[in-house]
C-alpha positions as CSV (number, residue, x, y, z in Angstrom):
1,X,0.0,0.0,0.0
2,X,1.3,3.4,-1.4
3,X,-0.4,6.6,0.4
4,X,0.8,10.6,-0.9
5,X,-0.2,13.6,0.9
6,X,1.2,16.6,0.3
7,X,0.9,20.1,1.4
8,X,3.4,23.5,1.5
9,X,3.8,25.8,4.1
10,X,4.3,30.0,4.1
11,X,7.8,31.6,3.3
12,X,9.1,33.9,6.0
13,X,12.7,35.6,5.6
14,X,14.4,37.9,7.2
15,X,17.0,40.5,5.7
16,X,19.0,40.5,9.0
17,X,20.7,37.6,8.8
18,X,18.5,34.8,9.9
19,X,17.2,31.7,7.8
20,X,14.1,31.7,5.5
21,X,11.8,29.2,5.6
22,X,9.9,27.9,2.4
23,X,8.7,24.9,3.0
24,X,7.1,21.9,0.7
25,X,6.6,18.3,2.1
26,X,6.1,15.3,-0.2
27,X,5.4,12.3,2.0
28,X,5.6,9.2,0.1
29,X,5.6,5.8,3.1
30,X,6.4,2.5,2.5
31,X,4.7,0.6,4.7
32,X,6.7,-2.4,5.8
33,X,3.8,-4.5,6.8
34,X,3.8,-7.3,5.1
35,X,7.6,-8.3,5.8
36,X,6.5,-7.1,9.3
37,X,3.7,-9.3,9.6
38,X,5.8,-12.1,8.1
39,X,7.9,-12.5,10.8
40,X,6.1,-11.5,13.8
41,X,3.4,-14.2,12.3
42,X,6.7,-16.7,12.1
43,X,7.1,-16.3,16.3
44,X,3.6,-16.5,16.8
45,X,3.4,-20.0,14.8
46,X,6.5,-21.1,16.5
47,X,5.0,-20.3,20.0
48,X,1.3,-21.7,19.2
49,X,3.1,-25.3,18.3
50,X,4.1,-25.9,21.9
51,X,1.1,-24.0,23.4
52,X,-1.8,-25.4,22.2
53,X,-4.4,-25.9,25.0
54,X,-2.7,-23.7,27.5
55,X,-4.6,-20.8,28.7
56,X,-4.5,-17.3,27.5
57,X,-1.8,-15.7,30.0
58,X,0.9,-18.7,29.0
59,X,0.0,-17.9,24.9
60,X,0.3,-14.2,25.6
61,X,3.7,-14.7,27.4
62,X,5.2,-16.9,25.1
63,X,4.5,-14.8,21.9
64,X,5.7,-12.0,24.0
65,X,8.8,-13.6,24.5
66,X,9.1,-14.2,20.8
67,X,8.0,-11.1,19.5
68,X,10.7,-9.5,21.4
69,X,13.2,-11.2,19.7
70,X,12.5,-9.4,16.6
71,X,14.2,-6.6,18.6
72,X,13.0,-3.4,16.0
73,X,9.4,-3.1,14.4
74,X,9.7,-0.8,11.9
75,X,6.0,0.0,10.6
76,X,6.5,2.8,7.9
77,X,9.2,4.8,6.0
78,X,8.0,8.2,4.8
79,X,10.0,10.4,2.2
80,X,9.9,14.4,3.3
81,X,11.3,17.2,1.4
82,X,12.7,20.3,2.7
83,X,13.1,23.3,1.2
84,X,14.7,27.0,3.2
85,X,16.6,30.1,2.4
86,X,18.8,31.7,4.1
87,X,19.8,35.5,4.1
88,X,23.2,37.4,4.8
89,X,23.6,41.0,4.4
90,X,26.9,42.8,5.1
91,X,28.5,45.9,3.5
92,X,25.2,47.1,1.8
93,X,25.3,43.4,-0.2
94,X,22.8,40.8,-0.1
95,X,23.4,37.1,-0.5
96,X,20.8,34.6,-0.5
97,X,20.5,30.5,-0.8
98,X,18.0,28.5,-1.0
99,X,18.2,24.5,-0.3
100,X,16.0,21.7,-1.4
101,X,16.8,18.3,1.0
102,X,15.0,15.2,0.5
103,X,15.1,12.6,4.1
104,X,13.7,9.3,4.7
105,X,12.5,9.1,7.8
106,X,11.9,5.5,9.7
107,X,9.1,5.2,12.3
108,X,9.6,2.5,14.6
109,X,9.1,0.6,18.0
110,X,11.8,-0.5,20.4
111,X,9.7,-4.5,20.9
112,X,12.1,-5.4,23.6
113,X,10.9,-2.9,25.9
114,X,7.5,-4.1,26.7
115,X,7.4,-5.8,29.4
116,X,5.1,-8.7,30.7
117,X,2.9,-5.7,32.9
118,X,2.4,-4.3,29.8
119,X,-0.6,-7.2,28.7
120,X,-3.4,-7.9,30.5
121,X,-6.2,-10.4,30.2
122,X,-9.9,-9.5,30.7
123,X,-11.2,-12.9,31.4
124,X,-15.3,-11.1,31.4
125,X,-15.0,-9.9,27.6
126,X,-12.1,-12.2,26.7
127,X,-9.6,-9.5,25.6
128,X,-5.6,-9.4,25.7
129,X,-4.8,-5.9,26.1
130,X,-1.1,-4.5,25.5
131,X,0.3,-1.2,25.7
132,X,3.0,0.1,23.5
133,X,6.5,1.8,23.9
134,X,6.3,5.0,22.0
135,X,6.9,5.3,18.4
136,X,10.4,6.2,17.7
137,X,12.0,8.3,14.7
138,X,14.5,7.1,13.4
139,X,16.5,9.6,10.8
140,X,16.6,11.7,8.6
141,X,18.8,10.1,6.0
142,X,19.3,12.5,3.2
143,X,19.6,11.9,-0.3
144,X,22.6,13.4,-1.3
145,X,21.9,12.6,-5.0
146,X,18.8,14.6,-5.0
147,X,20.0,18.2,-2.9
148,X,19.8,21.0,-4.8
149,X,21.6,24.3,-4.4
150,X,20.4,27.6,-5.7
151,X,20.7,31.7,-5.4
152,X,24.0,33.1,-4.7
153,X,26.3,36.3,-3.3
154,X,28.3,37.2,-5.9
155,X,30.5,39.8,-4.5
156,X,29.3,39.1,-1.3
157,X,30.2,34.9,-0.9
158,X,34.1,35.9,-3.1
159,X,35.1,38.5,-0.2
160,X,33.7,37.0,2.8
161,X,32.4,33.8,4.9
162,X,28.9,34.3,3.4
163,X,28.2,31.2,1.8
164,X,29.4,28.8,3.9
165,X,27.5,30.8,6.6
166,X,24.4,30.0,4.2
167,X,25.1,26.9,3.8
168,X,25.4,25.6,7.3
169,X,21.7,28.1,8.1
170,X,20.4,25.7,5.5
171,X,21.5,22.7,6.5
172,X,20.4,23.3,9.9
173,X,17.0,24.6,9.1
174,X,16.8,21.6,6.7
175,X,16.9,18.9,8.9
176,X,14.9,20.6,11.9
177,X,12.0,21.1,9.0
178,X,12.5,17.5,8.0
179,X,12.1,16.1,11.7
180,X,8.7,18.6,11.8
181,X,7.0,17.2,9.0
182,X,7.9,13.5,10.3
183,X,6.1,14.4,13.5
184,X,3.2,16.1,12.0
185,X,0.2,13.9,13.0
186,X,-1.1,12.5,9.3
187,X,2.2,10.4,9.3
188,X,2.5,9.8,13.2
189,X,-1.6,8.5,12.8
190,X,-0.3,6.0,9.6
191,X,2.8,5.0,11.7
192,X,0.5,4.2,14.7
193,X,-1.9,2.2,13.2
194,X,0.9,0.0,11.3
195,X,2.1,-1.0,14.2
196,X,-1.3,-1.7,16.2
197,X,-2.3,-3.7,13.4
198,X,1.1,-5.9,13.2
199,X,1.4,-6.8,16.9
200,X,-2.4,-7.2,17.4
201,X,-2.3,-9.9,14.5
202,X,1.6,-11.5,16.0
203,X,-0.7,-12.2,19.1
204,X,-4.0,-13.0,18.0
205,X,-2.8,-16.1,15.9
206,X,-1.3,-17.7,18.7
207,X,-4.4,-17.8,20.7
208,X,-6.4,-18.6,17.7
209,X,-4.2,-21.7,17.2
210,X,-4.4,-22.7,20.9
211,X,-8.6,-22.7,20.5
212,X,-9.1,-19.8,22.4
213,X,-11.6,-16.8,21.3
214,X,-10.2,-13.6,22.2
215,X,-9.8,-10.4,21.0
216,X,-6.7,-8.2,20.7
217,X,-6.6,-4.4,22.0
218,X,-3.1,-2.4,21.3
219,X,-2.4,1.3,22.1
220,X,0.2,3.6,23.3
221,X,1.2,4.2,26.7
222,X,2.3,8.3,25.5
223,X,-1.4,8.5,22.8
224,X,-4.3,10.2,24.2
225,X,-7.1,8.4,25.5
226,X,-9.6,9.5,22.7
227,X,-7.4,8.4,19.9
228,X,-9.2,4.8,19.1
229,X,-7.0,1.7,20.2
230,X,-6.8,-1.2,17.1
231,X,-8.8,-4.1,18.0
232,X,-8.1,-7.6,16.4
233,X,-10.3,-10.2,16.7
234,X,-9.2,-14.2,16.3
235,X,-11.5,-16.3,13.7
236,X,-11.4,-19.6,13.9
237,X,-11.4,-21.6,10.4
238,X,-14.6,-22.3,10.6
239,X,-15.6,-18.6,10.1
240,X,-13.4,-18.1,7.4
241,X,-15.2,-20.5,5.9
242,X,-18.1,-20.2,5.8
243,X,-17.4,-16.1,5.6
244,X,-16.1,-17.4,2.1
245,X,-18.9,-19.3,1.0
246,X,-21.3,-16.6,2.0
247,X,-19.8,-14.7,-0.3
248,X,-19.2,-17.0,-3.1
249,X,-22.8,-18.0,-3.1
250,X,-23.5,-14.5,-2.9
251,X,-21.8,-13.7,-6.3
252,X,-22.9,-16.9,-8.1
253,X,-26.5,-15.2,-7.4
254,X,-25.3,-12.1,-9.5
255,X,-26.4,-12.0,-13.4
């Protein structure tokens, strides 16, 4: 799954001295997903083949224990661009730069910190919750293929320290603007639900393949309480089943 969003921001500048901000994001994740899935899905199989029949609080340990083994999750991978100018005047002359800086940006969760207090069972509505580590931001890593210089001094950047005064402003102010955007809360919501949706399913299967019905709750420990928790219910086969008959029969009904 590909998702864009896009947006650009006001330019503000300053003749004294200090950067100029013009700024354009291009966020363009990769979600990881389905390597992710893949081998937190692996632990969960190899922890349901020695568990089967136990109860819920021995499957939710053991796939704990094998989940954090994976050490890392690392739900999505958005691309940001950043573009600033910077200003220096001196001697009645004007020089001015402007920087365009393209970062990946890694959103991930550190799986070896939670800790067995972080699940609990409901035994009444048959529901393993677990609370989350917060999401982690891993980068930028720039693309140095892809940064693009323009503007100039002239006069100014020949006589004096101008341009690499510019070009450290810009570098700077690049980076803090490309952290920003990654923490702007369009990305930080996909980044979120990613990760919900991979460790509610690593622990779900396990308890599915021990024969027990439960549901799965994951949030946060640092979201706020109204942002909605992702809740994954285990199917057994038989309901998969006859889910897919349902609708086979339902489509052999169609002219």
């Amino acid at each position: 799954m590909r998702c864009r969003t896009g947006g650009r921001a006001s330019r503000r500048g300053r003749d004294d001295g200090k950067p100029r901000l013009k700024r354009q994001a291009f966020i363009l994740p990769t979600l990881l997903l389905g390597l992710v899935l893949g081998a937190l899905l692996v632990a969960g199989l190899r922890v349901s083949n020695w568990i089967g029949g136990a109860d819920p609080e021995t499957v939710a340990s053991g796939t704990l224990q094998s989940v954090r083994e994976q050490a890392r999750l690392t739900p999505l991978a958005a691309r940001f661009v950043a573009v600033v100018t910077s200003t220096q005047s001196r001697f009645g002359i004007t020089a001015r730069k402007t920087l365009i800086m393209p970062g990946l940006v890694r959103y991930e969760i550190d799986l070896a910190r939670i800790r067995d207090r972080d699940l609990s069972w409901d035994g009444a509505t048959k529901t393993l919750s677990i609370a989350l580590p917060p999401l982690e931001i891993a980068g930028p890593e720039i693309d140095l293929a892809q940064v693009q210089e323009y503007g100039g001094g002239g006069l100014l950047t020949a006589l004096t320290d101008a341009e690499r005064v510019l070009d450290q402003a810009n570098r700077q102010q690049a980076r803090r603007e490309l952290l920003r955007q990654a923490r702007e809360a369009a990305p930080m919501r996909l980044a979120r639900d990613a990760a919900k949706r991979a460790v509610a399913r690593s622990f779900a299967m396990p308890l599915r393949a021990a024969g027990i019905d439960a549901s799965v709750d994951v949030r946060f420990t640092d979201e706020p309480r109204q942002e909605p928790s992702y809740l994954d219910r285990s199917r057994s086969l038989e309901e998969v089943e006859s889910e897919a008959k349902a609708r086979r029969a339902r489509e052999g009904k169609q002219p």
